[in-house]
N, C-alpha and C positions, 0 to 999 in steps of 0.2 A: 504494500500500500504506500502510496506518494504521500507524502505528510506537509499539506500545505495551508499553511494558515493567512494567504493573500486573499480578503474577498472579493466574492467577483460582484459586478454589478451590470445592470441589463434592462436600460431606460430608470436608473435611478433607484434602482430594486435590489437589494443583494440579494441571491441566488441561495440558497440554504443547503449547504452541504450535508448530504447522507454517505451512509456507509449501504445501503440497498434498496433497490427498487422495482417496482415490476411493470417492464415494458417488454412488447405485449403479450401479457400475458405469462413472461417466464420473469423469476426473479434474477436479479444479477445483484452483484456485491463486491465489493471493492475492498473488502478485508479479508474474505475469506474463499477460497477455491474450490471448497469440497460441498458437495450439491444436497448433502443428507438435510439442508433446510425447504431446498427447493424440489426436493423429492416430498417430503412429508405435507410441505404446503400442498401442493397438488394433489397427495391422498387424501388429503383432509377437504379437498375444493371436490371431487369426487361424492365422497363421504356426503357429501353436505347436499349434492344434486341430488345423490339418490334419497337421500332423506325426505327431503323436498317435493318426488315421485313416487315416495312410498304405500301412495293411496292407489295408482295405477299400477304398480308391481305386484300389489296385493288384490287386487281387485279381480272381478270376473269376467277381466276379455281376454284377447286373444294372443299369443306368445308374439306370433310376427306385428302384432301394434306397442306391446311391450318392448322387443328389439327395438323396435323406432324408435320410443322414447330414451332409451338407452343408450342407442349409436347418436341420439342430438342434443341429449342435455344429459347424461352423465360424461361420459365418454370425452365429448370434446373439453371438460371441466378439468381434467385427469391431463389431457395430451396437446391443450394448446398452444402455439407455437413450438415445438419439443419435437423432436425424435422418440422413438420407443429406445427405455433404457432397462440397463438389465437392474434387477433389482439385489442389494447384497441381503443375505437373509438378517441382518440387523432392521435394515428397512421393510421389510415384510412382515415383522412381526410386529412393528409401532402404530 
Protein backbone atom coordinates (compact mmCIF):
# COMPACT_ATOMS: atom_id res chain seq x y z
CA UNK A 1 0.00 0.00 0.00
CA UNK A 2 1.33 3.72 -1.05
CA UNK A 3 1.01 5.77 2.09
CA UNK A 4 0.12 9.08 1.05
CA UNK A 5 -1.09 11.69 3.14
CA UNK A 6 -1.34 14.72 0.06
CA UNK A 7 -5.09 15.41 -0.34
CA UNK A 8 -6.42 15.57 -3.29
CA UNK A 9 -9.15 17.81 -4.37
CA UNK A 10 -11.67 17.98 -7.32
CA UNK A 11 -13.67 21.32 -7.92
CA UNK A 12 -12.88 22.29 -4.36
CA UNK A 13 -13.88 18.87 -2.79
CA UNK A 14 -11.35 16.70 -1.18
CA UNK A 15 -11.65 13.24 -2.25
CA UNK A 16 -11.86 10.95 0.85
CA UNK A 17 -9.47 8.40 0.91
CA UNK A 18 -10.45 4.50 1.53
CA UNK A 19 -8.62 1.40 1.86
CA UNK A 20 -11.88 -0.46 -0.35
CA UNK A 21 -14.50 -0.24 -2.48
CA UNK A 22 -16.97 -1.96 -4.67
CA UNK A 23 -16.88 -1.11 -8.36
CA UNK A 24 -18.83 -2.90 -10.11
CA UNK A 25 -19.82 -4.88 -8.30
CA UNK A 26 -16.56 -6.63 -7.07
CA UNK A 27 -14.72 -5.32 -4.08
CA UNK A 28 -11.14 -4.03 -4.49
CA UNK A 29 -8.66 -2.96 -1.72
CA UNK A 30 -5.74 -1.35 -1.44
CA UNK A 31 -4.38 -2.90 1.63
CA UNK A 32 -4.95 -6.17 1.34
CA UNK A 33 -4.49 -8.95 -1.71
CA UNK A 34 -6.16 -11.99 -0.57
CA UNK A 35 -9.90 -12.20 -1.60
CA UNK A 36 -11.23 -14.24 1.49
CA UNK A 37 -13.30 -10.62 2.14
CA UNK A 38 -14.53 -10.57 -1.26
CA UNK A 39 -15.25 -14.05 -1.42
CA UNK A 40 -17.55 -14.06 1.71
CA UNK A 41 -19.17 -10.74 0.78
CA UNK A 42 -20.47 -12.36 -2.27
CA UNK A 43 -21.72 -15.53 -0.26
CA UNK A 44 -23.33 -13.45 1.98
CA UNK A 45 -24.98 -11.19 -1.37
CA UNK A 46 -26.18 -14.71 -2.52
CA UNK A 47 -27.22 -15.68 1.00
CA UNK A 48 -29.32 -12.78 1.07
CA UNK A 49 -31.09 -13.04 -2.68
CA UNK A 50 -32.15 -16.37 -1.93
CA UNK A 51 -33.50 -15.39 1.24
CA UNK A 52 -35.39 -12.64 -0.26
CA UNK A 53 -36.93 -15.61 -2.86
CA UNK A 54 -37.50 -17.87 -0.24
CA UNK A 55 -41.29 -17.74 -0.63
CA UNK A 56 -40.84 -18.97 -4.54
CA UNK A 57 -38.27 -21.65 -3.67
CA UNK A 58 -40.61 -22.99 -1.39
CA UNK A 59 -43.70 -22.54 -3.00
CA UNK A 60 -45.86 -24.61 -5.31
CA UNK A 61 -44.62 -24.05 -8.80
CA UNK A 62 -42.66 -25.40 -11.08
CA UNK A 63 -38.72 -26.25 -10.99
CA UNK A 64 -38.00 -24.69 -14.49
CA UNK A 65 -39.76 -21.11 -13.07
CA UNK A 66 -37.78 -21.73 -9.95
CA UNK A 67 -34.30 -22.07 -12.08
CA UNK A 68 -35.26 -18.68 -13.49
CA UNK A 69 -35.46 -17.13 -10.52
CA UNK A 70 -32.35 -18.48 -9.45
CA UNK A 71 -30.10 -18.10 -12.73
CA UNK A 72 -31.59 -13.98 -12.39
CA UNK A 73 -31.52 -12.92 -8.89
CA UNK A 74 -29.41 -15.31 -6.91
CA UNK A 75 -26.97 -16.22 -9.13
CA UNK A 76 -25.90 -13.08 -10.68
CA UNK A 77 -25.60 -11.77 -6.76
CA UNK A 78 -22.87 -14.44 -6.12
CA UNK A 79 -20.99 -13.92 -9.73
CA UNK A 80 -21.20 -10.29 -10.74
CA UNK A 81 -18.46 -8.98 -12.54
CA UNK A 82 -16.06 -12.15 -11.37
CA UNK A 83 -14.83 -15.00 -12.96
CA UNK A 84 -15.88 -18.47 -11.26
CA UNK A 85 -13.26 -19.02 -8.49
CA UNK A 86 -12.24 -22.08 -6.95
CA UNK A 87 -13.35 -22.05 -3.42
CA UNK A 88 -10.57 -23.20 -0.59
CA UNK A 89 -12.42 -25.39 1.99
CA UNK A 90 -11.98 -22.50 4.61
CA UNK A 91 -14.33 -20.42 2.46
CA UNK A 92 -16.93 -23.07 2.01
CA UNK A 93 -17.46 -23.78 5.20
CA UNK A 94 -18.02 -19.73 6.45
Amino acid sequence: MIENDTPIYVNNTQIENVESYIYPGQRYSTRDKNQDEEIQRRITAGCTAFAKHRDIFKGNIGTCLKRQVYNSCVLPAMTYGAETRALATKQRTS
